[in-house]
NUKOL-827299 format. One record per residue (C-alpha): residue in three letters; x, z, y; chain. Coordinates in steps of 0.2 Angstrom, whole numbers, always signed. Layout:
<rs>
 residu    c1    c3    c2 chaine
    ala     X     Z     Y      A
...
</rs>
This chain:
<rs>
 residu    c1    c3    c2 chaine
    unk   -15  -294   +50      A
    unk   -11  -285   +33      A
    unk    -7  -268   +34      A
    unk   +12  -265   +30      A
    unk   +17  -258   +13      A
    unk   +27  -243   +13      A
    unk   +39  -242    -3      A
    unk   +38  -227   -15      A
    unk   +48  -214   -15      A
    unk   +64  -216   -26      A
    unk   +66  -202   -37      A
    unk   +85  -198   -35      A
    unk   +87  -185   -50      A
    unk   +80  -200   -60      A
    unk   +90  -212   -52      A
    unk  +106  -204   -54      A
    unk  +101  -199   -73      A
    unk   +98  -217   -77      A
    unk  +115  -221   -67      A
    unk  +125  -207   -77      A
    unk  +121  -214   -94      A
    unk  +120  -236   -90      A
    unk  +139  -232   -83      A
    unk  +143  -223   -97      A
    unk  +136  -236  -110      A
    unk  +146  -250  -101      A
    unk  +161  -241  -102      A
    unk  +159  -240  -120      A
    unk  +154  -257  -122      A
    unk  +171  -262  -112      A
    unk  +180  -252  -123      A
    unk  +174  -260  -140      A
    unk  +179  -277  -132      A
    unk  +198  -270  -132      A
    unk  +208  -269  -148      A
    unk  +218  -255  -140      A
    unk  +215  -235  -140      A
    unk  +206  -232  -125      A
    unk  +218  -217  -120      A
    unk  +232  -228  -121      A
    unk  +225  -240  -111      A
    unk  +219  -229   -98      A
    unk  +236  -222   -93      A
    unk  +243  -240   -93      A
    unk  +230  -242   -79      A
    unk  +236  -227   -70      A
    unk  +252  -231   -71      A
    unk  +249  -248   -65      A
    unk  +237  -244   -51      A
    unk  +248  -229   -44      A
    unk  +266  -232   -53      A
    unk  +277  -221   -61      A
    unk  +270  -204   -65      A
    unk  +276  -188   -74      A
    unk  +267  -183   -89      A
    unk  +259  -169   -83      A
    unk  +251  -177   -66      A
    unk  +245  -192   -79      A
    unk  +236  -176   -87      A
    unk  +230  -169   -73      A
    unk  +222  -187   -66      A
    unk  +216  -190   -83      A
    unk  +209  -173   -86      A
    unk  +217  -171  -103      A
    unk  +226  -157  -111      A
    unk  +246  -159  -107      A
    unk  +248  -160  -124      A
    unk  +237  -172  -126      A
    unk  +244  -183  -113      A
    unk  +263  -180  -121      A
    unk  +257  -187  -138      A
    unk  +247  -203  -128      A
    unk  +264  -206  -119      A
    unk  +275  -203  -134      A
    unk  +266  -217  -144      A
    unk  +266  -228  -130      A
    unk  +286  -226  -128      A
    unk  +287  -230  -144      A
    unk  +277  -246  -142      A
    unk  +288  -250  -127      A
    unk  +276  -252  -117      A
    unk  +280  -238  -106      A
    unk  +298  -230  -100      A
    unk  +304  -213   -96      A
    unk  +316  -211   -83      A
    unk  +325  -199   -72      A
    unk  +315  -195   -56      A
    unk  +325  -198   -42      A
    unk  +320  -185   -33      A
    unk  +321  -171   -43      A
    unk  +332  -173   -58      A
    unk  +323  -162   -69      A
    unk  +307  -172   -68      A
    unk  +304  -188   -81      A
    unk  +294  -200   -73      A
    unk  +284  -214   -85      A
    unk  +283  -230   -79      A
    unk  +278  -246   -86      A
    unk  +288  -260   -96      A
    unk  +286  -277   -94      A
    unk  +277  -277  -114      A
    unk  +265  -264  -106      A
    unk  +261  -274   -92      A
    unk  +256  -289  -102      A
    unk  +245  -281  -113      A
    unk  +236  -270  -101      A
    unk  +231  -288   -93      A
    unk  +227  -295  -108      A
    unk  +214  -281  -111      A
    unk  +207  -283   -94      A
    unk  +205  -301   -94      A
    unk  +198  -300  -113      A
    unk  +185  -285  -104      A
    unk  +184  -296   -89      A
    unk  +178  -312  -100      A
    unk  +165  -301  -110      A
    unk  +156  -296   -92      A
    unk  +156  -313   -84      A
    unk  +149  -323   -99      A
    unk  +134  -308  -101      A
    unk  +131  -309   -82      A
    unk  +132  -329   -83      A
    unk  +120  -328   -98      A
    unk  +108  -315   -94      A
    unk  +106  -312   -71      A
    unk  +100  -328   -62      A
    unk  +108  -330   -44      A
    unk   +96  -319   -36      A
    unk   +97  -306   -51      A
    unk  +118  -310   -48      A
    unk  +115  -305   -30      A
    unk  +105  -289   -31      A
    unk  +120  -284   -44      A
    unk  +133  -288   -29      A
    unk  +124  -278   -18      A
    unk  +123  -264   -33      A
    unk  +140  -263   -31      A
    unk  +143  -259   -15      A
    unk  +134  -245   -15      A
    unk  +141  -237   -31      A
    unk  +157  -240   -23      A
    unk  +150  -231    -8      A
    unk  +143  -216   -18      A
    unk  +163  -217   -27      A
    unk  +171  -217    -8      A
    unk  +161  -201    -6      A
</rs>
């Protein structure tokens, strides 16, 4: 009977070096596949995901200056894509919410990022190399739960 392999030790400095800089490069390969400002579209997605927001806690999640954030949502209101309103509960708060217009074009950018993705996973992985991404992601989605 063969003896059992035993399989090398992972370096996890390495590991998570290489994992740092592939997210990051596929991040910005996402974004050159929008026609849209990647700031912009990054708070519609906030504001989608978690609903209306006040300017500073969109710079607070975001990790932006607050003046930064102001002149993002300034450009967006006047896109219409997003609205300011009066927070219910605290009347001197202006919560940002999105419009209808913003709606539509942040899911046309994630459907045209979406598309990109799918069609260099469909030409370049096989269905075992599909797989082993599958499981990949469960445990980068582990490492984000942490």
């Amino acid at each position: 009977m063969p003896a059992a392999r035993t399989a090398a030790p992972v370096d996890v400095t390495s590991t998570a070096a290489e994992l740092s800089v592939v997210a990051a490069q596929l991040i910005r390969r996402l974004r050159t596949e929008s026609a849209f400002p990647a700031h912009q579209l990054m708070v519609l997605g906030r504001l989608d995901r978690e609903g209306p927001r006040t300017t500073s806690r969109l710079a607070i999640s975001e990790r932006v200056r607050p003046q930064s954030m102001a002149a993002t949502v300034a450009d967006l209101v006047t896109a219409e894509l997003v609205t300011r309103r009066p927070d219910p509960e605290d009347g001197r708060q202006v919560l940002l919410e999105l419009t209808d217009e913003g709606r539509t074009v942040l899911e046309r950018e994630r459907r045209a990022r979406t598309a990109w993705l799918a069609a260099a996973i469909g030409a370049e992985l096989d269905e075992a190399d599909r797989a082993v991404l599958d499981q990949a992601l469960v445990l980068v989605r582990r490492l984000l739960d942490r």
